[in-house]
C-alpha positions in Angstrom: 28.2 -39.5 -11.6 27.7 -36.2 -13.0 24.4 -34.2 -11.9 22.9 -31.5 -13.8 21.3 -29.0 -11.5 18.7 -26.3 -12.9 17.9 -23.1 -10.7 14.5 -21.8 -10.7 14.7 -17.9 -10.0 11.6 -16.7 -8.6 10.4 -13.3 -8.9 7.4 -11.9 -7.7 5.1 -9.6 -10.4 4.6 -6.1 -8.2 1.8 -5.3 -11.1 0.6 -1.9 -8.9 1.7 1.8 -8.0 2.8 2.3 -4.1 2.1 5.2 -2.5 3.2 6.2 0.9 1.6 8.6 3.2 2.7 10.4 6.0 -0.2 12.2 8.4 -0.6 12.6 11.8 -4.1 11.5 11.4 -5.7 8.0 12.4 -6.9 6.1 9.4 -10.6 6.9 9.5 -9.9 10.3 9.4 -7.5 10.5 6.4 -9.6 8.4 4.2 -12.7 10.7 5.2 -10.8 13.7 3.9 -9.2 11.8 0.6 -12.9 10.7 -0.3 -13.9 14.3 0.3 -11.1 15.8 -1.7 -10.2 13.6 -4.2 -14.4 12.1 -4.7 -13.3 8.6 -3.6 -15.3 6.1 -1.2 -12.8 4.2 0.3 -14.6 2.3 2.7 -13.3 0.0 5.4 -12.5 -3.9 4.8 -12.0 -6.2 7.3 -7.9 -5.9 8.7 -5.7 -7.2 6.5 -3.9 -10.2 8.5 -0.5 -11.0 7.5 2.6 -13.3 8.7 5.0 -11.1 9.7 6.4 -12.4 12.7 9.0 -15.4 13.0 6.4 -16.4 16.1 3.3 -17.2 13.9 1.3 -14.9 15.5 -0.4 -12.7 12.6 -0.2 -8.9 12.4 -3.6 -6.9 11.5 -3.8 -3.8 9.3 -6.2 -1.5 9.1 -7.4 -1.3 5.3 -10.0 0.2 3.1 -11.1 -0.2 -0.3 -12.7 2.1 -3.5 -13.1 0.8 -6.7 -12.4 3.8 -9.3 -14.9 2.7 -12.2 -13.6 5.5 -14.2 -10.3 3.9 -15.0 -11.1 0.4 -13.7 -9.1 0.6 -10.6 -8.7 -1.0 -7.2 -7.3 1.4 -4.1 -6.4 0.1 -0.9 -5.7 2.2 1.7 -3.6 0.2 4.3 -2.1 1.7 7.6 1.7 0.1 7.6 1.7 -0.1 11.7 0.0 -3.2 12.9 -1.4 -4.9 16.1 2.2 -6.6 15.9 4.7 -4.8 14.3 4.7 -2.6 10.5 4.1 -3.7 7.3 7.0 -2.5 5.6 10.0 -2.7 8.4 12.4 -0.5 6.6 9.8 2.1 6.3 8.9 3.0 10.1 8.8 6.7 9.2 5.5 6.0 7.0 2.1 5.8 8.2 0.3 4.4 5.4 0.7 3.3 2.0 -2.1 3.7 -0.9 -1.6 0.7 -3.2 -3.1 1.0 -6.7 -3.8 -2.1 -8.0 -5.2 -2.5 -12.2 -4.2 -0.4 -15.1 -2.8 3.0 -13.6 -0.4 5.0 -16.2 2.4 7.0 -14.6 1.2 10.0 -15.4 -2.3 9.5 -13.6 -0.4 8.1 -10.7 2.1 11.5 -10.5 -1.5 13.7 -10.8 -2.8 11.0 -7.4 0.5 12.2 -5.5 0.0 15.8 -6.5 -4.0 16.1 -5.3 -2.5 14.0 -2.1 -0.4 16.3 -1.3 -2.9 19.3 -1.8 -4.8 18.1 1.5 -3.3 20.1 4.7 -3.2 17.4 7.0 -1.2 15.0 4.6 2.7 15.7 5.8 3.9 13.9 2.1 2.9 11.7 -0.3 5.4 10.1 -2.6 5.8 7.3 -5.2 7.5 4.1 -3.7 9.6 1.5 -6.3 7.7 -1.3 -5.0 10.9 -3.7 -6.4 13.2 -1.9 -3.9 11.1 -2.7 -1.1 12.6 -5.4 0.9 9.4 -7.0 2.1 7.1 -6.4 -0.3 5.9 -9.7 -0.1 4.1 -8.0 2.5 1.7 -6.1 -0.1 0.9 -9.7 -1.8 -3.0 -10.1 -1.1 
């Protein structure tokens, strides 16, 4: 007996710009100092609870939020070491990422990394290819 087998290839849509951050700073403080230099209003959500441990305990992140109405946009600001463990594993050396969810052009993300970097207590800012991001299931919320 002959049995056809079809594959399903799964592949999850990153639709959103990454940005990681690296600061000395706690989280409260870097936000305060984006909103002030960049006229944001991120604004702290409830932590972000994700399964990244194989012992089902959930990790919390500290996140905020700001809605750009300009350009229709959601920001999260989301620290990427937890009460457990980091966000993104193969990315210890960052301290936050700024996910940019909604319509964001390239060029409008390249001008977000520039201002970023413009603010003296932000070490770097830089782009992140989401798809080369071994857990970015991790950013799925």
């Amino acid at each position: 007996m002959i049995l056809n087998r079809k594959f399903l290839k799964f592949e999850i849509d990153l639709d959103f710009v990454l940005i990681a951050v690296t600061t000395s700073l706690k989280d409260y403080r870097i936000c305060y100092l984006i909103n002030k230099y960049l006229n944001f209003n991120f604004v702290k959500n409830p932590d972000l609870v994700v399964d990244i441990n194989k012992n089902n305990e959930a990790c919390l992140f500290s996140i905020y939020h700001y809605f750009w109405s300009e350009t229709k946009t959601d920001l999260f600001f989301i620290a990427n070491k937890g009460s457990e463990g980091y966000l993104i594993p193969e990315m210890r050396n960052m301290d936050y990422f700024l996910l940019v969810k909604n319509y964001f052009s390239d060029n409008e993300a390249d001008m977000l990394v520039s201002a970023l970097n413009k603010i003296p207590e932000i070490i770097k800012a830089t782009k992140i290819d989401a798809k080369k991001i071994k857990s970015r299931e991790n950013l799925l919320f």
